[in-house]
N, C-alpha and C positions, 0 to 999 in steps of 0.2 A: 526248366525241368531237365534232369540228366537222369539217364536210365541205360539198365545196361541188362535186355531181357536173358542174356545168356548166363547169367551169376544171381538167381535169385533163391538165395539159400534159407533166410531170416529174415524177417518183414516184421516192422511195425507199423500199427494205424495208430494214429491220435486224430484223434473227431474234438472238432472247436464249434460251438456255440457261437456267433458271433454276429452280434446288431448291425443291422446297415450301416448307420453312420461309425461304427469303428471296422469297417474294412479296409479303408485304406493304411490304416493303423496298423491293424493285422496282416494285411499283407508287406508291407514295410518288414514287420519282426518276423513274419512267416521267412524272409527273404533272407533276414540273418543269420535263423536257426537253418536255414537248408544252406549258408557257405561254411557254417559252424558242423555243421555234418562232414562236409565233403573232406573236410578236414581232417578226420576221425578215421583210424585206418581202417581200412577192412570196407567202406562206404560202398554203394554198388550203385544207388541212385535213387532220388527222393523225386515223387509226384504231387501235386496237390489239387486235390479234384472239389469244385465249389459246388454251393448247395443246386440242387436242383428239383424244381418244383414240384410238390404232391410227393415226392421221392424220398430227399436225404436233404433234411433241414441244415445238416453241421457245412461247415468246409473238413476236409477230410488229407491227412498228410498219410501217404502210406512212405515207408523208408526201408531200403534193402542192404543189410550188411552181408559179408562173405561168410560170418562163424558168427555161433551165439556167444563168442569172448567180445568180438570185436560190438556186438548189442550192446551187450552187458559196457564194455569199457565207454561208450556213447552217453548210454544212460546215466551213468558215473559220473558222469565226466562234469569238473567247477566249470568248464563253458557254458556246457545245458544248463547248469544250477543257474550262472549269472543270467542268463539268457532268459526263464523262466521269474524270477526275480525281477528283473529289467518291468517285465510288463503285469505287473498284478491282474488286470482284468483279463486276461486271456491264461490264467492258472488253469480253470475249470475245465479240463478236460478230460477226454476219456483215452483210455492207453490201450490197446490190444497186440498179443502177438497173435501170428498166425502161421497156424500150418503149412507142411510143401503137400501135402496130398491132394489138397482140392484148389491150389495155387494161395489165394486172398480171400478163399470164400470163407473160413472158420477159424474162429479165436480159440488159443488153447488157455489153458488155467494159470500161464507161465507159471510152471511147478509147481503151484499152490493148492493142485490138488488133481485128482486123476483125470486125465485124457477123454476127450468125447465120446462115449461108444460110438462102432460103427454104425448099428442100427437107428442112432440119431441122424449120425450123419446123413444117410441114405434117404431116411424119410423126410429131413429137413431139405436134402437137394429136390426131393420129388416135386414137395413144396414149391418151388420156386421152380422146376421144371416144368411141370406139366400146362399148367398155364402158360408160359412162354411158346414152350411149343405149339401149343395149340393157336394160338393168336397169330404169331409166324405166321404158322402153316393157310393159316385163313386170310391173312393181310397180303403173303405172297401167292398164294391162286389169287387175289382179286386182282393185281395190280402185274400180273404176269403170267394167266391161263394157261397157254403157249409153251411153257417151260418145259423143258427135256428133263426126267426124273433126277437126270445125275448134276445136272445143273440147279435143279430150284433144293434139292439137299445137300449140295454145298452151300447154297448161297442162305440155307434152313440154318445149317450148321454153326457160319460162322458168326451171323446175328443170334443165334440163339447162346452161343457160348459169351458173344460180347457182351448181349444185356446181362446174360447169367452173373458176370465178372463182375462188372460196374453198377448195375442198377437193380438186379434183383435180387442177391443173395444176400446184400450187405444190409438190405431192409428182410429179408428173412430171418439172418440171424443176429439181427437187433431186436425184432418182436421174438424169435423165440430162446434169447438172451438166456431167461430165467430157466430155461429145461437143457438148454445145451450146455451153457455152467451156470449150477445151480451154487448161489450165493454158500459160503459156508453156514453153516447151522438150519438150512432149510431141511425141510421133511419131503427127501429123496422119495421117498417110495411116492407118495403125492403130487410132488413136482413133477416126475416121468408120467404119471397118469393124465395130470391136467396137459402136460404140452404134448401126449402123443395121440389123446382125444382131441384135441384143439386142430392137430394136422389132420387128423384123419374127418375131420368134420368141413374141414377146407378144404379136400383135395372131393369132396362126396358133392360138395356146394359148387364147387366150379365142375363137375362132373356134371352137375345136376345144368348148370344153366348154357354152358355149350350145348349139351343133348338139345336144349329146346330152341339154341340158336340155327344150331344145323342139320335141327330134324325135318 
């Protein structure tokens, strides 16, 4: 893995499907395309984070260039082709850019069509927010009573932004895919209604069942 957190301008994710018995397979080619990367100007550093249970079924490649030329000239590029080519069973995947506003947490439309509203955005982080925090906040009073306020909300803080990053947002905005970019020729006004009833009905449901945890 090579990373370089201080140049993280342009990110791609590609999320792979991938049966147990061809992981080692996959990972072999996973290994080509990340020297075949590094190669590529502009390169900043490729992660590969594997499936993890009840969570994120895919293996998951996130990739950082310095400019969206240097993306663009990647994705171009007859290496990727041959490389993607190379392994037919490992075609099917899913390709995302991503925002610098909320670091990895949200796929934009690359160009393909308008930008996320804010007020997705905000109710999609709640989503994924509010449960975390709260669970934190309950798992660390049990397991460190004793804590100095300024201490156990650092220690809130930095576990709550790491699952945010890694494990919670990336399954919030896969389930709420279809309302944060809504497919071309879908029926926009419908689509905002079904995915902001849906958050508002989750965030009322996990409201609803803390209350009775820690009443």
């Amino acid at each position: 893995m090579s990373v370089d957190p201080a140049t993280d301008l342009v990110t791609v994710v590609v999320s792979h499907a991938v049966p147990a018995h061809d992981e080692a397979a996959f990972l072999a080619w996973q290994h080509r395309m990340t020297e075949a990367e590094r190669r590529s100007p502009g390169h900043r550093g490729t992660e590969l984070h594997p499936p993890v249970a009840r969570v994120q079924d895919d293996w998951v490649a996130v990739t950082r260039f310095a400019t969206e030329a240097d993306l663009e000239t990647w994705l171009s590029s007859p290496e990727r082709e041959h490389l993607i080519r190379e392994s037919e069973r490992f075609r099917d995947f899913r390709l995302q850019r991503v925002t610098a506003s909320f670091g990895s947490w949200f796929p934009t439309n690359s160009g393909a069509g308008p930008a996320t509203p804010s007020w997705k955005t905000a109710l999609s982080v709640l989503v994924g927010l509010y449960p975390t925090v709260v669970l934190l906040t309950l798992g660390l009073s049990a397991v460190w009573p004793a804590a100095p306020l300024w201490a156990s909300l650092l220690v809130g803080n930095v576990l709550s932004v790491s699952a945010l990053t890694w494990l919670v947002m990336p399954v919030v905005t896969r389930v709420l895919a279809f309302w944060l970019e809504p497919p071309a020729g879908a029926r926009r006004p419908r689509t905002d209604v079904v995915g902001t009833v849906a958050s508002l009905l989750f965030l009322t449901g996990a409201a609803a069942v803390f209350a009775l945890l820690t009443g």
